[in-house]
ROSE-4610 file (N, C-alpha, C; in Angstrom, 1 decimal, always signed):
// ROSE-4610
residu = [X/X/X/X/X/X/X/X/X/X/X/X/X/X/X/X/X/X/X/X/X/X/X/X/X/X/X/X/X/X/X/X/X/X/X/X/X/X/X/X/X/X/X/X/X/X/X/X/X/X/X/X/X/X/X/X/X/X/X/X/X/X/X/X/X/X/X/X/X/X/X/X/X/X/X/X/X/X/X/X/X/X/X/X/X/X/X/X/X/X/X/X/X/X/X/X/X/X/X/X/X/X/X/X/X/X/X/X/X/X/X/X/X/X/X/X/X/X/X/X/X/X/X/X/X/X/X/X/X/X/X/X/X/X/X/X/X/X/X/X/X/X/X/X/X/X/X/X/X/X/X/X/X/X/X/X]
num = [1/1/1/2/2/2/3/3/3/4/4/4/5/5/5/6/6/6/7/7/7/8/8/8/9/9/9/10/10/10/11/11/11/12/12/12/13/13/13/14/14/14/15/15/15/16/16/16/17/17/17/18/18/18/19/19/19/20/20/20/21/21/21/22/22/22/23/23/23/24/24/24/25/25/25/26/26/26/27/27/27/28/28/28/29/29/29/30/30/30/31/31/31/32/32/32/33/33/33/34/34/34/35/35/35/36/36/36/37/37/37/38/38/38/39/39/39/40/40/40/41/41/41/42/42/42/43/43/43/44/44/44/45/45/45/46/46/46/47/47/47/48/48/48/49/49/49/50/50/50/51/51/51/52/52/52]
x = [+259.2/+258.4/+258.6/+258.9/+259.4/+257.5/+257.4/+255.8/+254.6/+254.0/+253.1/+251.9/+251.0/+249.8/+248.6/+248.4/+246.9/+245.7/+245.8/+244.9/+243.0/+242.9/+241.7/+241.2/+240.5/+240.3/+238.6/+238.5/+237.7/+237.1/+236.0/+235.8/+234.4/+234.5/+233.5/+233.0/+231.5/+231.0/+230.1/+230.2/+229.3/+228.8/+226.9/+226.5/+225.4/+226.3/+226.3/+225.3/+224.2/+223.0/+223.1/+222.2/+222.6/+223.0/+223.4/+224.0/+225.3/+225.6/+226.9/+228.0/+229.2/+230.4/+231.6/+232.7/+233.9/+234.5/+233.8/+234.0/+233.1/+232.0/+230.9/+231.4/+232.6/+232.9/+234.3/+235.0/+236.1/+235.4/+234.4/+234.3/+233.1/+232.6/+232.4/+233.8/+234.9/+235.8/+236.7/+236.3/+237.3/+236.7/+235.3/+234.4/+235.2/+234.9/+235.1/+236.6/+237.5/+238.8/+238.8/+238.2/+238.3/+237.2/+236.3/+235.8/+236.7/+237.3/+238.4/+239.2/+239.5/+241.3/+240.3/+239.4/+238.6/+239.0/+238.2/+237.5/+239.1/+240.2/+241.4/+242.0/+241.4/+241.9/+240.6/+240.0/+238.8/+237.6/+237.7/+236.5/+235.4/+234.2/+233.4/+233.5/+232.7/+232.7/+231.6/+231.6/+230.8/+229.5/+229.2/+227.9/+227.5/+227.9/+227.6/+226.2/+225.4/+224.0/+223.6/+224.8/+224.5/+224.5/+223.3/+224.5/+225.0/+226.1/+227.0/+226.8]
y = [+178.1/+179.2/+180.5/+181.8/+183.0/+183.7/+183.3/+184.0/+183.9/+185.0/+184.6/+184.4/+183.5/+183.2/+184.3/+183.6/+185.2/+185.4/+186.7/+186.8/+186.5/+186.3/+186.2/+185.1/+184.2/+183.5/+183.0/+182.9/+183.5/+181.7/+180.8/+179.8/+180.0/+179.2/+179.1/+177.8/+177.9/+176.3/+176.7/+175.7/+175.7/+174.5/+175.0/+173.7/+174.2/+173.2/+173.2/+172.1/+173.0/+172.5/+171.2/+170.3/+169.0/+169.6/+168.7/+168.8/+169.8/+170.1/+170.9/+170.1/+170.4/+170.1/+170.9/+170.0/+170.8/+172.2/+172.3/+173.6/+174.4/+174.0/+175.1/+176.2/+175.0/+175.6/+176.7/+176.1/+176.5/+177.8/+177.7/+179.1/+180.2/+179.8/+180.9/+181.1/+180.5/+180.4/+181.9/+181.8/+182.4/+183.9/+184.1/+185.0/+185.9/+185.4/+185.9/+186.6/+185.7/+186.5/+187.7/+187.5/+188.4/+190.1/+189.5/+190.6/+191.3/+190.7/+190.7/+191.5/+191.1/+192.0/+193.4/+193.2/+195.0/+195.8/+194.9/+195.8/+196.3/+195.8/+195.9/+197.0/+197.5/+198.7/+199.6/+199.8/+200.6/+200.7/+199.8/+199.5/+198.7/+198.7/+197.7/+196.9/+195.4/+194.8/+194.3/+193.7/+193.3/+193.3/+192.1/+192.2/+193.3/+194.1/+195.4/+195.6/+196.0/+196.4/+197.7/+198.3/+199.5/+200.2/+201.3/+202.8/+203.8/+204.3/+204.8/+206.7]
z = [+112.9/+112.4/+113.2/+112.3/+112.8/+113.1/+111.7/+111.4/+112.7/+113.2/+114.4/+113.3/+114.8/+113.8/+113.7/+112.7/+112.5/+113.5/+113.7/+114.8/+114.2/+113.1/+113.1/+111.7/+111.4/+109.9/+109.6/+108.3/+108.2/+107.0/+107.2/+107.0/+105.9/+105.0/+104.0/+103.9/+104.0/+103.5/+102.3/+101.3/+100.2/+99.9/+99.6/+99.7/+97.9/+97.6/+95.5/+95.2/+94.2/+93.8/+93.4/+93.3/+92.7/+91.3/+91.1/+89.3/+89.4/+89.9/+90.1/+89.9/+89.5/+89.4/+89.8/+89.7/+89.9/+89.0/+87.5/+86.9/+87.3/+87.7/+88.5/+89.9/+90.2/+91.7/+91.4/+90.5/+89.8/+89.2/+88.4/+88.2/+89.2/+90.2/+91.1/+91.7/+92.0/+92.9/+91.9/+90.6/+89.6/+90.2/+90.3/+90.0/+91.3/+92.5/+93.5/+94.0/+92.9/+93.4/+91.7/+91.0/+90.5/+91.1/+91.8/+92.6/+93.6/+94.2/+95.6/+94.8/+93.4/+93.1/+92.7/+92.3/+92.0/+93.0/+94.4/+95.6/+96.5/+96.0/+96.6/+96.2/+94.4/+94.0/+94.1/+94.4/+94.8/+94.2/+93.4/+92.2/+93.2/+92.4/+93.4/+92.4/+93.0/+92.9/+91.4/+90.4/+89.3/+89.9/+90.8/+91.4/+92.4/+92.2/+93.6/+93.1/+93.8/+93.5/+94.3/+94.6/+95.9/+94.5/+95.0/+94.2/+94.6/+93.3/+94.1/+93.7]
């Protein structure tokens, strides 16, 4: 390996209401990178509640 390692990472735990499933998680998981690709082009985010 050429690649150095990253200087910093960043860990998620989720603790999913009973009754929850794996399309539940699949679709917050969807939610969140589709927030990420906004806030990457300078858009906020769907759930933003600041204003602007």
């Amino acid at each position: 390996m050429t690649t150095p390692p990253q200087t910093h990472t960043r860990w998620v735990a989720l603790d999913l209401a009973r009754g929850s499933g794996l399309a539940d998680l699949r679709r917050v998981l969807r939610m969140w990178t589709q927030d990420l690709a906004r806030i990457t082009q300078g858009v906020p985010p769907l759930a933003d509640h600041t204003r602007s």
